[in-house]
C-alpha positions as YAML, in Angstrom:
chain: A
units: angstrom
residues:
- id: 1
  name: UNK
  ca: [-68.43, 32.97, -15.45]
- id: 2
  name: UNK
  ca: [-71.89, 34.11, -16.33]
- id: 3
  name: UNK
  ca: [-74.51, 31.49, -17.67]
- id: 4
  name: UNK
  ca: [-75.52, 33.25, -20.27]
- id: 5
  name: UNK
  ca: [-71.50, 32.84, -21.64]
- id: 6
  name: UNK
  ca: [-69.47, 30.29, -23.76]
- id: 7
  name: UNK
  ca: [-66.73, 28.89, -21.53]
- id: 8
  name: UNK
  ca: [-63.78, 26.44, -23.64]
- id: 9
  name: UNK
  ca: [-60.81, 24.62, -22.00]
- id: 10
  name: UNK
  ca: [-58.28, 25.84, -24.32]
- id: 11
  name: UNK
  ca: [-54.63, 24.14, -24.60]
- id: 12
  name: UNK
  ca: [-52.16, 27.23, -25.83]
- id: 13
  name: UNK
  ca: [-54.58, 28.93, -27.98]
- id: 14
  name: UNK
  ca: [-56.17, 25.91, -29.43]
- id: 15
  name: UNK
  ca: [-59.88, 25.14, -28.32]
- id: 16
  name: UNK
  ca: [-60.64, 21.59, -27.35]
- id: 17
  name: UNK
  ca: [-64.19, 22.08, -26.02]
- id: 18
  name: UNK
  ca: [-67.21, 24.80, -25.64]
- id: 19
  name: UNK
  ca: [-69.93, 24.83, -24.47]
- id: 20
  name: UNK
  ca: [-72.66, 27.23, -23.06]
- id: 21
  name: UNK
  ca: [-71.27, 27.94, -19.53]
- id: 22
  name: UNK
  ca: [-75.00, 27.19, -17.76]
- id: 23
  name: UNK
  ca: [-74.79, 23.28, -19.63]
- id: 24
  name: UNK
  ca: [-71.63, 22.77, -17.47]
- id: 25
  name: UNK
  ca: [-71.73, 21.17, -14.11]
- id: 26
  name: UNK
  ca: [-69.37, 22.24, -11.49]
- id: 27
  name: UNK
  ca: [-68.17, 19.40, -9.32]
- id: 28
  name: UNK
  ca: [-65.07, 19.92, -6.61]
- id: 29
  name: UNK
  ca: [-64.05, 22.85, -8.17]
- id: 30
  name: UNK
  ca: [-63.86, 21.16, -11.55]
- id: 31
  name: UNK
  ca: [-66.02, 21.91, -14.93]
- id: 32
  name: UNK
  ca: [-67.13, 19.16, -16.45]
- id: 33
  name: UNK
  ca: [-68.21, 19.48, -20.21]
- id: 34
  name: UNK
  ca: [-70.82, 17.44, -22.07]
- id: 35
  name: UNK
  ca: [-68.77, 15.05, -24.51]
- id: 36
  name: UNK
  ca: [-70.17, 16.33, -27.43]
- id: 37
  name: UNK
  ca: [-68.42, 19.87, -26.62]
- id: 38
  name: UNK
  ca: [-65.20, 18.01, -27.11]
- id: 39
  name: UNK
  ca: [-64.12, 20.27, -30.51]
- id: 40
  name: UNK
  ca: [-62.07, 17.29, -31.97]
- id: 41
  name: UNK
  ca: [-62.92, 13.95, -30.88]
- id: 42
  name: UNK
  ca: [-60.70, 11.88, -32.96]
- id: 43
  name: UNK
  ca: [-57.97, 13.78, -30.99]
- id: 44
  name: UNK
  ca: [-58.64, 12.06, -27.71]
- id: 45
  name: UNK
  ca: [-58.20, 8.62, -26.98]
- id: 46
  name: UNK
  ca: [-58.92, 6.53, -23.89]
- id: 47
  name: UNK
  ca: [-55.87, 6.46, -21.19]
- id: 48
  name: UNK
  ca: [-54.62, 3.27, -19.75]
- id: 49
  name: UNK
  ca: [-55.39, 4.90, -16.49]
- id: 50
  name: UNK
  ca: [-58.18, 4.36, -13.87]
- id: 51
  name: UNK
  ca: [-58.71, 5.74, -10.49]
- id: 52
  name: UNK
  ca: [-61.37, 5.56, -7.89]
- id: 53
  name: UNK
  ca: [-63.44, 7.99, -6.20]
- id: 54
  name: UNK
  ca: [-65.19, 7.16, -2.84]
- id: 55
  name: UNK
  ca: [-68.40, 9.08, -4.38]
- id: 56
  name: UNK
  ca: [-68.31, 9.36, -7.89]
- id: 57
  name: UNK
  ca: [-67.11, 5.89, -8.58]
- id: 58
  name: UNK
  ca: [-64.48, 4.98, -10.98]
- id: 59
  name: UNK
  ca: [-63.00, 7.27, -13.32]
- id: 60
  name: UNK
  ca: [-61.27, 6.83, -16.73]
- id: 61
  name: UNK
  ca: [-59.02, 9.30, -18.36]
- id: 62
  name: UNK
  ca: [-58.32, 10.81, -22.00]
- id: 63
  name: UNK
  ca: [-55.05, 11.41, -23.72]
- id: 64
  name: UNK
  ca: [-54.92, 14.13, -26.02]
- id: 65
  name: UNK
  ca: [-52.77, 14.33, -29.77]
- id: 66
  name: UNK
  ca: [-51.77, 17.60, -30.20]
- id: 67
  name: UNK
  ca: [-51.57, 18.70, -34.10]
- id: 68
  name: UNK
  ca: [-47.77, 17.76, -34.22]
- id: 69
  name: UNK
  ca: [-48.27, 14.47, -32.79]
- id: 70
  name: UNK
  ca: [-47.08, 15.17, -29.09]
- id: 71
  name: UNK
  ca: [-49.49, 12.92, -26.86]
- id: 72
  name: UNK
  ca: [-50.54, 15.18, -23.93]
- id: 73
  name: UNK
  ca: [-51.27, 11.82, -21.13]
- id: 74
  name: UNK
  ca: [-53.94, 11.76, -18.82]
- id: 75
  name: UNK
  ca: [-55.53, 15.43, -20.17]
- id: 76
  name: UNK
  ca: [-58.91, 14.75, -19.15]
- id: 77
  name: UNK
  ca: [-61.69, 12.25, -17.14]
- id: 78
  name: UNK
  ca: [-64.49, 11.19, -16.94]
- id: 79
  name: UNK
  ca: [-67.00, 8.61, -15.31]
- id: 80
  name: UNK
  ca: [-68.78, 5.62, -17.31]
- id: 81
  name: UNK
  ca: [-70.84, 4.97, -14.96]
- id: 82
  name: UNK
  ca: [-70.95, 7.31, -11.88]
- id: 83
  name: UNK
  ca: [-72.42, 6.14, -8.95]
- id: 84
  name: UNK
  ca: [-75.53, 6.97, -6.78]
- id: 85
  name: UNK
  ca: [-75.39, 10.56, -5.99]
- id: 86
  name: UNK
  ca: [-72.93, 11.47, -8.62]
- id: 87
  name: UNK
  ca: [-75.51, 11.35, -12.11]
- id: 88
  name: UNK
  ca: [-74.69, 15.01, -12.80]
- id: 89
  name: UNK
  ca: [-70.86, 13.56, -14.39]
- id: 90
  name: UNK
  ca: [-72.40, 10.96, -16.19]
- id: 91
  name: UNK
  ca: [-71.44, 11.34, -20.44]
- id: 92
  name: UNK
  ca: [-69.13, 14.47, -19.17]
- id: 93
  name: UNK
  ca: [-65.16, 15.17, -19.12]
- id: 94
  name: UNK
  ca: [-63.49, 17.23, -16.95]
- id: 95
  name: UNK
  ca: [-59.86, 18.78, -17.96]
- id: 96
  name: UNK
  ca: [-56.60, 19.00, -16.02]
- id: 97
  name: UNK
  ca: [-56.38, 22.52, -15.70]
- id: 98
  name: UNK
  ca: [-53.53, 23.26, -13.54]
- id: 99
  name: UNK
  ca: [-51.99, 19.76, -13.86]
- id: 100
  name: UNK
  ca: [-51.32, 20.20, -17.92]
- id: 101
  name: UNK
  ca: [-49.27, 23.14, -18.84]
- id: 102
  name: UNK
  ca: [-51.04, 25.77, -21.13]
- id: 103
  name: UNK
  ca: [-54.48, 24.33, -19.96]
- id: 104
  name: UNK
  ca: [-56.98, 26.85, -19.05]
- id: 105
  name: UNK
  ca: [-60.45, 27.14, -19.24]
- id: 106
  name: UNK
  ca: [-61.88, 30.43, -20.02]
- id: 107
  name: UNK
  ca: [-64.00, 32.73, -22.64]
- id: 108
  name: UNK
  ca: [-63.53, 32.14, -26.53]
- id: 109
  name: UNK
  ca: [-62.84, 34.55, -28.48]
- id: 110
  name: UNK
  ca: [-66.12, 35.76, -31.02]
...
């Protein structure tokens, strides 16, 4: 994807973020968007679930409320507070792309 592009994580044909592909940050193969790209906020609400990373520190996750009320678990994560070495995640959410069917992140349409 080119910097000077938009890149979205889309869910079906629905946008849930966008953002200007060169404010992304690229982290094991993962984008991670700025949270104010997140289209809807109101839509995602924090996950009961946690895990740990050895160098990013620990992670919590978003679920998602699609428009007819299905709750799409675990769609997203993010950092609080990332450790030493990992500041480039801090206040950004990466997507499950590959893990959530219909998630892809790609182009928007103009």
């Amino acid at each position: 994807m080119s910097a000077d592009n938009q890149t979205a994580v889309f869910l079906g044909d629905k946008v849930l973020a966008q953002a200007m592909t060169s404010d992304l940050e690229k982290v094991e193969g993962n984008w991670y968007f700025k949270e104010s790209a997140l289209i809807d906020r109101s839509k995602f609400t924090p996950s009961e679930t946690h895990t740990h990373c050895g160098w990013k520190g620990d992670a919590s996750y978003f679920n998602y409320t699609k428009d007819d009320g299905e709750v799409i678990k675990d769609i997203a994560w993010f950092y609080p507070t990332p450790m030493k070495g990992a500041e480039a995640v801090a206040g950004r959410v990466a997507f499950y792309v590959g893990k959530v069917p219909g998630l892809k992140i790609g182009v928007p349409s103009v």
